[in-house]
N, C-alpha and C positions, 0 to 999 in steps of 0.2 A: 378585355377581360372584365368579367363581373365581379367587382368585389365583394357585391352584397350574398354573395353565394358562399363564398370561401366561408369553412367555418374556423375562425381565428375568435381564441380567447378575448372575452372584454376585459380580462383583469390581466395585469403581470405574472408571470411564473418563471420563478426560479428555474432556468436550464442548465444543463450540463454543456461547459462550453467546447468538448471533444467533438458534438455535433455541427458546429457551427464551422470550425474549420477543415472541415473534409472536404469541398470542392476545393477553397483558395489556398489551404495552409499555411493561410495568417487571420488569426483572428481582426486584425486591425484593420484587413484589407476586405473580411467580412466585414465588419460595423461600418464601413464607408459605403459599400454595396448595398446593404440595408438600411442606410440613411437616405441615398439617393432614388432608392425605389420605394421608400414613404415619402418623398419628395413629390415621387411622380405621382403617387395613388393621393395625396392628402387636395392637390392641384386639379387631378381628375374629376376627385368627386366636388370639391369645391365649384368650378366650372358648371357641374350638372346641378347644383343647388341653385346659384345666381340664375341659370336659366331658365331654370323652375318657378323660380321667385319672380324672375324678370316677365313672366308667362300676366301672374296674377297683377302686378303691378302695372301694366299697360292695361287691364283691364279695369282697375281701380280709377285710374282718369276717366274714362270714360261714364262710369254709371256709379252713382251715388246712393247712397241709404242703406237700405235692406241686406241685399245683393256683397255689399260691402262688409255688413259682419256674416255673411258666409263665407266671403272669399280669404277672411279674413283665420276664420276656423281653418281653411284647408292650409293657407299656408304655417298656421300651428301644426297640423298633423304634419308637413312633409318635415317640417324643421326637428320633430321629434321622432322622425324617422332615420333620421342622419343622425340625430344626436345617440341613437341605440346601437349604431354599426359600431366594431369596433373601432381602433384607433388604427393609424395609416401602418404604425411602428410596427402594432401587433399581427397585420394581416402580411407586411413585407416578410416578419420571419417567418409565418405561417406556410409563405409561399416558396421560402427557402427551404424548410424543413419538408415539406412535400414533394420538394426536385421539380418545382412547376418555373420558381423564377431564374430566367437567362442572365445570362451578363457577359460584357468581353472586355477582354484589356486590351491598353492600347497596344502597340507596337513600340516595343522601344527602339529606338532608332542606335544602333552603333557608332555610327559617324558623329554623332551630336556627344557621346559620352565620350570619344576618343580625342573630340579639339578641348575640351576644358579637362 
């Protein structure tokens, strides 16, 4: 999924938490669903940064001077590219209030609640 697409607020807002637990019907069991999917999104983009970066930095060994404070600019513009998305938090509810993000529970197992 592209997150730089999703359009999710940069700031915090005040929601009404009657939306939040409509799929689970527990808010509590929403905010851990939503922690674990800015988890995943904050790791995702993190990942595509370092690579990004790791792109210009094997280039920088190589040739020196000039060349060097160009490469130097672009890794300014990508870092200030990430830094304008929003946050991993805001785009996970985004994605929950949209009915885009999945999730499953486990299985509880019966056998296992019945020996203790």
């Amino acid at each position: 999924m592209d997150y730089k697409k999703i359009k999710a607020s940069h700031e915090a807002i005040t929601r009404d938490l009657s939306q939040f637990d409509k799929e689970t019907g527990n808010i509590y069991e929403t905010v851990v669903i939503l922690g674990k999917r800015a988890n995943q999104i904050s790791s995702a983009l993190r990942q595509e940064l370092v690579n990004k970066i790791s792109e210009f930095s094997a280039q920088t060994v190589s040739g020196e001077g000039i060349d060097e404070i160009y490469e130097n600019r672009e890794q300014i513009e990508i870092a200030r590219y990430y830094e304008q998305l929003s946050k991993p938090s805001l785009i996970a509810t985004q994605e929950l209030l949209d009915g885009t993000l999945c999730f499953k529970r486990p299985e509880k197992e019966d056998s296992l609640e019945q020996t203790l």
